[in-house]
N, C-alpha and C positions, 0 to 999 in steps of 0.2 A: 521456398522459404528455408531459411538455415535454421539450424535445429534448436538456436539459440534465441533467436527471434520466435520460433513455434513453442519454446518455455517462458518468455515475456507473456506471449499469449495466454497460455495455457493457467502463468499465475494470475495474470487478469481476469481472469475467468471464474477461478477460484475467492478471488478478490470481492469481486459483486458477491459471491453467493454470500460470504463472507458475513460483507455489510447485511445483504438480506435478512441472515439468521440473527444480527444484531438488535436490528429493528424491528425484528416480529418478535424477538425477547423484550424488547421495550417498552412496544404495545399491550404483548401479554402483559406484564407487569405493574401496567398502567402508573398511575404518580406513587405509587412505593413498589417500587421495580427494585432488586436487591442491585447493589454498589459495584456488584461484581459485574453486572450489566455497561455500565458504564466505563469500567477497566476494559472490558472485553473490546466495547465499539472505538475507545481511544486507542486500543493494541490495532484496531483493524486498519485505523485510518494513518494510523503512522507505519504500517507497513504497506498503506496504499501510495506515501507519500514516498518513501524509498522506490516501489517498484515505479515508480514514473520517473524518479530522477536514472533510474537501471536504464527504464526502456528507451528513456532521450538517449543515452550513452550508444546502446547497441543501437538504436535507429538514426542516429547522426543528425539528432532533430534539435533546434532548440537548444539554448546553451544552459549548459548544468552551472549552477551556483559553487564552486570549491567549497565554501562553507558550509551548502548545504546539503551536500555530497557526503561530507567528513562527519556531518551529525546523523546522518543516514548510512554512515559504516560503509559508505565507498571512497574505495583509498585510489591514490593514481591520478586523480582529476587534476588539473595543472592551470590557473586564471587565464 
């Protein structure tokens, strides 16, 4: 595995735990959970949603959206 594809990995991985600690602060916090809880799980999930348009790129899976490539701060993508 190239070393690039084993850092896809590796943020994937990171990624779950991620969400994990989101949702056991949600829990904890039950229905007056602070605000900042919800910044946090929206920061996760839009950086879950980059690392997938990443790993389609490096894994030559799947076609990346240009548009939603450019909103996810990957430049180079061509229609």
């Amino acid at each position: 595995m190239s070393a690039l594809l084993a850092a896809v990995d590796v943020l994937n991985d990171r990624l779950i735990a991620a969400d994990a600690i989101g949702e056991a602060l949600d829990l904890a916090g039950g229905d007056n959970a602070p605000a900042w809880v919800s910044v946090f799980k929206n920061q996760i999930e839009a950086i879950r949603e980059a690392s997938e348009a990443l790993e389609c790129l490096v894994r030559g899976i799947g076609v990346v959206d240009p548009d939603e490539a450019k909103r996810n701060g990957i430049e180079g993508v061509s229609p």
